[in-house]
C-alpha positions as CSV (number, residue, x, y, z in Angstrom):
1,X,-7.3,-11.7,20.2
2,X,-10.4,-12.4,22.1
3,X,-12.2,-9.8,21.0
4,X,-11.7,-10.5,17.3
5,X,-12.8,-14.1,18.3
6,X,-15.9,-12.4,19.6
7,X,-16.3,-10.6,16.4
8,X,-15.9,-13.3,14.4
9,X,-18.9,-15.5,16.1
10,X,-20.7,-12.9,16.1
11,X,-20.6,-13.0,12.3
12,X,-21.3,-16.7,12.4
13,X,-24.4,-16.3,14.0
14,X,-25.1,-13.1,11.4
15,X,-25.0,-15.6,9.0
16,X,-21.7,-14.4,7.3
17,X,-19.6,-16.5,5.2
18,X,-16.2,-17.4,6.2
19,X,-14.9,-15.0,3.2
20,X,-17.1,-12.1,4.3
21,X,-15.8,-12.8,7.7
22,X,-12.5,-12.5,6.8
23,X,-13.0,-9.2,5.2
24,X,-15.1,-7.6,7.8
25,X,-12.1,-8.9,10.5
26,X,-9.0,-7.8,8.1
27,X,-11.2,-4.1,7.5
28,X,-11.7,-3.3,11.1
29,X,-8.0,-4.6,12.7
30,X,-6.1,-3.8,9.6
31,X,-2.2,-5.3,10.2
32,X,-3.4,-6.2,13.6
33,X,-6.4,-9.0,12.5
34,X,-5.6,-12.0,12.5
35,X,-4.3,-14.2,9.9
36,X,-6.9,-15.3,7.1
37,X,-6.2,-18.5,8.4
38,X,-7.2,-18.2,11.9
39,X,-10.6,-16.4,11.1
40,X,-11.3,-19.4,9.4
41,X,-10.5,-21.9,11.7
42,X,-12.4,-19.9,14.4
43,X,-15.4,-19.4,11.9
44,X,-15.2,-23.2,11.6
45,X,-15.3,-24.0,15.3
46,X,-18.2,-21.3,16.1
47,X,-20.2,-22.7,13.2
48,X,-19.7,-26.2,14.5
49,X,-21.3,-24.9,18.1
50,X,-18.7,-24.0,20.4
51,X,-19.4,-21.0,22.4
52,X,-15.7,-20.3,24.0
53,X,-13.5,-17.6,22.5
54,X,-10.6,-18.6,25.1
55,X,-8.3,-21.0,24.1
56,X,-8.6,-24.8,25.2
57,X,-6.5,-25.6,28.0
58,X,-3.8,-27.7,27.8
59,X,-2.7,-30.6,29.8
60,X,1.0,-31.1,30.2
61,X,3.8,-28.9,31.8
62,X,3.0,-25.3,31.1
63,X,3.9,-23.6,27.7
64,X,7.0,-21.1,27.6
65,X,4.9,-20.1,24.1
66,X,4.4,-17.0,25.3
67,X,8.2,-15.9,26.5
68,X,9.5,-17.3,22.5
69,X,6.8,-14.9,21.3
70,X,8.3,-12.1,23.5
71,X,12.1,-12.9,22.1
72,X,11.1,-13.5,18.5
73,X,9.1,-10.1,18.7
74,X,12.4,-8.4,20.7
75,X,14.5,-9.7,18.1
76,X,12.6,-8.6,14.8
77,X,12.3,-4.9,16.1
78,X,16.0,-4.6,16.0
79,X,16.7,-6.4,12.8
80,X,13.6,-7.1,10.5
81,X,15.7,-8.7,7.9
82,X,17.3,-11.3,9.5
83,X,16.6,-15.4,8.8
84,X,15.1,-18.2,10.7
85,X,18.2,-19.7,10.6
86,X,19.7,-16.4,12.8
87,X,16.6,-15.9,14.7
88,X,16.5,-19.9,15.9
89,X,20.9,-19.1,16.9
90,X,20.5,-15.9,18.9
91,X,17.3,-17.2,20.9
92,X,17.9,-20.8,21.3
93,X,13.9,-21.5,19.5
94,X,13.5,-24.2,17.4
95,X,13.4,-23.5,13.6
96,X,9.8,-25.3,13.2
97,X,8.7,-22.7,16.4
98,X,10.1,-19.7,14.9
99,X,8.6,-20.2,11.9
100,X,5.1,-21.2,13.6
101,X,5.1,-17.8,15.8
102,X,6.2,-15.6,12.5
103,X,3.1,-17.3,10.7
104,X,0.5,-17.8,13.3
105,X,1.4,-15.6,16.3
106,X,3.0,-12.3,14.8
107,X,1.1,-12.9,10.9
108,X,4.5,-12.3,9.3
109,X,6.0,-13.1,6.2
110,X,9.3,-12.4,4.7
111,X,8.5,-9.9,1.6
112,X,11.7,-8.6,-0.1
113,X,14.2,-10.7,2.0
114,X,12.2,-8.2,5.1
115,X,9.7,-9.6,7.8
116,X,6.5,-7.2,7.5
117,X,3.1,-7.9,8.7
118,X,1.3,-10.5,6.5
119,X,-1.7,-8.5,6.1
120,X,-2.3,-5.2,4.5
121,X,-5.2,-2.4,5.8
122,X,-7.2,-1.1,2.7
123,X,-5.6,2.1,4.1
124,X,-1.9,1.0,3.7
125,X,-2.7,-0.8,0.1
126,X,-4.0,2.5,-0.7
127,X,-1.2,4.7,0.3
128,X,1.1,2.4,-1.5
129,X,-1.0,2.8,-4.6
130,X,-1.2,6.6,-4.6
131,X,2.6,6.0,-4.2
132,X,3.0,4.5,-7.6
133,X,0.6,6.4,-9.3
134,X,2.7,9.7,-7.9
135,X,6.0,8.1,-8.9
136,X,5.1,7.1,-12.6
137,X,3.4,10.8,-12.8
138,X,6.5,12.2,-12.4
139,X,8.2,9.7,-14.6
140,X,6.2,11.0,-16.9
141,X,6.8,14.4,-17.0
142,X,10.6,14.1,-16.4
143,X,11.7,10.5,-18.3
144,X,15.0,11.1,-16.1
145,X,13.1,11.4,-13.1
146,X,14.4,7.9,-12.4
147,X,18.0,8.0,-13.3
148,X,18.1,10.9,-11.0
149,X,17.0,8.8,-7.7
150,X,20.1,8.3,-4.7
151,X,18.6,5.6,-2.8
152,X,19.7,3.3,0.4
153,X,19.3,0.4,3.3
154,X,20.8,-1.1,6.0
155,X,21.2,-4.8,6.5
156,X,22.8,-6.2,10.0
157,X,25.7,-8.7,10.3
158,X,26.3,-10.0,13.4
159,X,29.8,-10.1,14.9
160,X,31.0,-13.2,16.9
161,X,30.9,-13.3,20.0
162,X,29.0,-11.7,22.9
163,X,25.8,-9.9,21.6
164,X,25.2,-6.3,22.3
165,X,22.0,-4.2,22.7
166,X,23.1,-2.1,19.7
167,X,19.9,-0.3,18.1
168,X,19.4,0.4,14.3
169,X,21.1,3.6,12.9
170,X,20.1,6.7,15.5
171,X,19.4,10.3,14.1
172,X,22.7,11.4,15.0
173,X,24.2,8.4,13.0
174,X,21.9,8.9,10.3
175,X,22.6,12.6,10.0
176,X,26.2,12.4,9.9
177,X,26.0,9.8,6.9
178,X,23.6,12.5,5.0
179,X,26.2,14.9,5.4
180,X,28.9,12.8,4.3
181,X,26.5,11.1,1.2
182,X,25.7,15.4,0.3
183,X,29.6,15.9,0.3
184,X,30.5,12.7,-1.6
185,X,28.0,13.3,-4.4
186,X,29.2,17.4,-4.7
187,X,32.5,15.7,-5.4
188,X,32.1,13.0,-8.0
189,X,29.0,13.7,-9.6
190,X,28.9,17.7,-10.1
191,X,26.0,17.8,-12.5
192,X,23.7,17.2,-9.2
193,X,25.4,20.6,-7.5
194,X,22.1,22.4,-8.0
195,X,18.9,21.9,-5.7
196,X,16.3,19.9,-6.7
197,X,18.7,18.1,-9.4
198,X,18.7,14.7,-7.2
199,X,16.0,13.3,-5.0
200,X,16.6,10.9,-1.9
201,X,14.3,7.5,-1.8
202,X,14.5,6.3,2.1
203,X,12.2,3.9,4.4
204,X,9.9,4.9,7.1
205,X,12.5,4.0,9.9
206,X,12.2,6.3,13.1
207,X,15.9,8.1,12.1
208,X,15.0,9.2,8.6
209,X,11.9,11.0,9.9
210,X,13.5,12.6,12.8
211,X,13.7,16.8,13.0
212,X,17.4,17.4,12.6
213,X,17.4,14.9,9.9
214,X,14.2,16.9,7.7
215,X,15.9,20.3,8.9
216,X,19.1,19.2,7.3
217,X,17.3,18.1,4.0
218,X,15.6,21.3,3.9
219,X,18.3,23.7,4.2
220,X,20.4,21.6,1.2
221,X,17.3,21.9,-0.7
222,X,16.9,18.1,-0.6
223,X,13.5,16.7,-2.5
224,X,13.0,13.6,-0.3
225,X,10.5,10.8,-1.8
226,X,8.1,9.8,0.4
227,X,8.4,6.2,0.6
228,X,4.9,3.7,1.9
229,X,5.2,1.8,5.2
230,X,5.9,-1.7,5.5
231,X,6.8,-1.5,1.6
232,X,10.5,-3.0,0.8
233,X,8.9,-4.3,-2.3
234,X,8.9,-0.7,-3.9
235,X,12.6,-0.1,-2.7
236,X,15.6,-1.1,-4.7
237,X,17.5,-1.7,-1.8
238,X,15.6,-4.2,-0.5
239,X,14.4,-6.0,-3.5
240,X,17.9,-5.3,-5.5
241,X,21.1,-4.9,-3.5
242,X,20.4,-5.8,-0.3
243,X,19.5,-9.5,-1.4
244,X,22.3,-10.1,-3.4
245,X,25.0,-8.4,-0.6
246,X,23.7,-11.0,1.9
247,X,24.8,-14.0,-0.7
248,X,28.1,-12.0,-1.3
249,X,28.3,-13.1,2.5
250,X,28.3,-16.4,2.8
251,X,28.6,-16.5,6.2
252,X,26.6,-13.5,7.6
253,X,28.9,-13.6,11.5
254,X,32.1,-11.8,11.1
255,X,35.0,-11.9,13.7
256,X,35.4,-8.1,12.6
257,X,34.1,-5.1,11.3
258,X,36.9,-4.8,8.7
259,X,36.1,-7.9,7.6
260,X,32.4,-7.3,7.0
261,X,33.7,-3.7,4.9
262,X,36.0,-5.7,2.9
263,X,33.3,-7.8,1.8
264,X,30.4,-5.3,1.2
265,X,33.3,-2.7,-0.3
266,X,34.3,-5.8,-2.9
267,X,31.1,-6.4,-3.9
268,X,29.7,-3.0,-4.8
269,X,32.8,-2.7,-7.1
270,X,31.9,-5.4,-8.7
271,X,29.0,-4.4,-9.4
272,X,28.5,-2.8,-13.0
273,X,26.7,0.7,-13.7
274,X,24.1,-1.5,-15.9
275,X,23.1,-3.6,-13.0
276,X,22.0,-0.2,-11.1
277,X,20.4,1.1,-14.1
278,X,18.1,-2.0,-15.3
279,X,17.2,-2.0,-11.0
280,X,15.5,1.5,-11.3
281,X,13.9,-0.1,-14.7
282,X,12.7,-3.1,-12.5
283,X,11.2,-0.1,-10.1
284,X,9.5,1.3,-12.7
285,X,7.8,-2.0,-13.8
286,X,6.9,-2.6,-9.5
287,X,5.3,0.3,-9.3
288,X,3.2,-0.5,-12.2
289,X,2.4,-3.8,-11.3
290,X,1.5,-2.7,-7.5
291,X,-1.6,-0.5,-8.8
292,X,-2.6,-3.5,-10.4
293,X,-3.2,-5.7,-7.6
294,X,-4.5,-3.1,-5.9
295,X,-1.8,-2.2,-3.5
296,X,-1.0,-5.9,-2.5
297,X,2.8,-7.1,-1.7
298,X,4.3,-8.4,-4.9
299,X,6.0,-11.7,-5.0
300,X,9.5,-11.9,-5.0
């Protein structure tokens, strides 16, 4: 953090504006500058004459800033999708501190009911857009290309009682539910027997990538869409299903897993085959609108 601080004086005294500043910072550190925000406030200070880059010290009893940061941080890299409201119950942090740390100290923001980084490299913005273009390519070509998409997430609910160190879905996990997902689609929807008649839309998370996982896509004959990081705006899961599943749960701790499968089992029956359908349509009109902001998060 110091060094961008260093960076950004020395733009001052290049004679930078506090725009230019911000897009020299944002190009260099990509989703690790700091928010737009803080250049500014720094650009103001170095402007003004100060010559520090460390913080100013404080008087008082020392800060524990630093330890909510670590818990916040611990807490997002098991579930990214998870609210203030759960983050400020499982660590004991205020709501108004949470919410500071997400914003100021980790430059988050919730996109797509998912915590991402708030700021997008010209790298990732241009992955994402090459993503769309691909997509609606194919669309083109094949007008079912669409229709013909199997797609998924995972959402945490938290059980009461004492908390566990329990990780997001492992490659074994993940591979198992491949096999199962392969065997339940041979059996009720037949038309997608032959390779290459489905594809398979999934996130960037560690499992999906892992070797057994792609070995056992390649052997089915599996076309699996390559899907941008930090992008649950472009998957239906998270700006579709997911969203509306958490509602379905009104209170999101369960005394018991059967309880939470009730639930989610109820309310993907209710669920009508046009309400999947007019999602992929909604896809279709993200992707579009994602090339034209240039590979920027869309709002909600």
């Amino acid at each position: 953090m110091t060094e961008q601080r260093a960076n950004i004086k020395f733009c001052v005294k290049l004679g930078k504006t506090d725009d230019e500043t911000c897009q020299l910072i944002q190009r260099v550190y990509g989703t690790e500058a700091l928010s737009k925000k803080q250049i500014k406030k720094w650009f103001n200070r170095f402007r003004d004459g100060r010559e520090s880059i460390e913080d100013d010290s404080r008087s008082g009893p020392p800060s524990n800033n630093s330890e909510n940061v670590r818990k916040v941080t611990e807490f997002l890299r098991t579930d990214c999708r998870v609210t203030i409201r759960l983050i400020e119950q499982f660590t004991g942090i205020s709501k108004s501190t949470v919410n500071r740390i997400l914003n100021n100290e980790l430059c988050m923001k919730s996109v797509s009911n998912r915590y991402v980084s708030s700021l997008l490299s010209h790298n990732q913005k241009d992955v994402r857009v090459e993503h769309c273009k691909d997509m609606l390519r194919t669309t083109g070509k094949n007008p079912l290309f669409l229709s013909n998409i199997v797609t998924g997430g995972e959402m945490w609910c938290y059980l009461r009682g004492p908390s566990t160190n329990s990780n997001a879905a492992d490659a074994d996990h993940y591979l198992r539910l491949m096999e199962h997902l392969v065997e339940e689609i041979g059996r009720k929807r037949p038309e997608y027997g032959d390779q290459g008649s489905w594809s398979l839309l999934h996130d960037e998370a560690s499992a999906h990538g892992a070797t057994m996982v792609r070995e056992f896509f390649a052997k089915k004959g599996i076309v699996v869409l390559n899907h941008p990081p930090q992008s649950p705006d472009l998957a239906p899961a998270d700006f579709w299903l997911l969203p509306k599943l958490k509602l379905a749960i009104i209170d999101p701790q369960h005394s018991e897993i059967e309880e939470i499968q009730q639930v989610t089992v109820k309310f993907l029956e209710q669920r009508r085959v046009q309400e999947f359908l007019d999602c992929f349509h909604r896809l279709e009109g993200r992707l579009r609108r994602c090339i034209d902001v240039n590979g920027d998060y869309l709002n909600n």
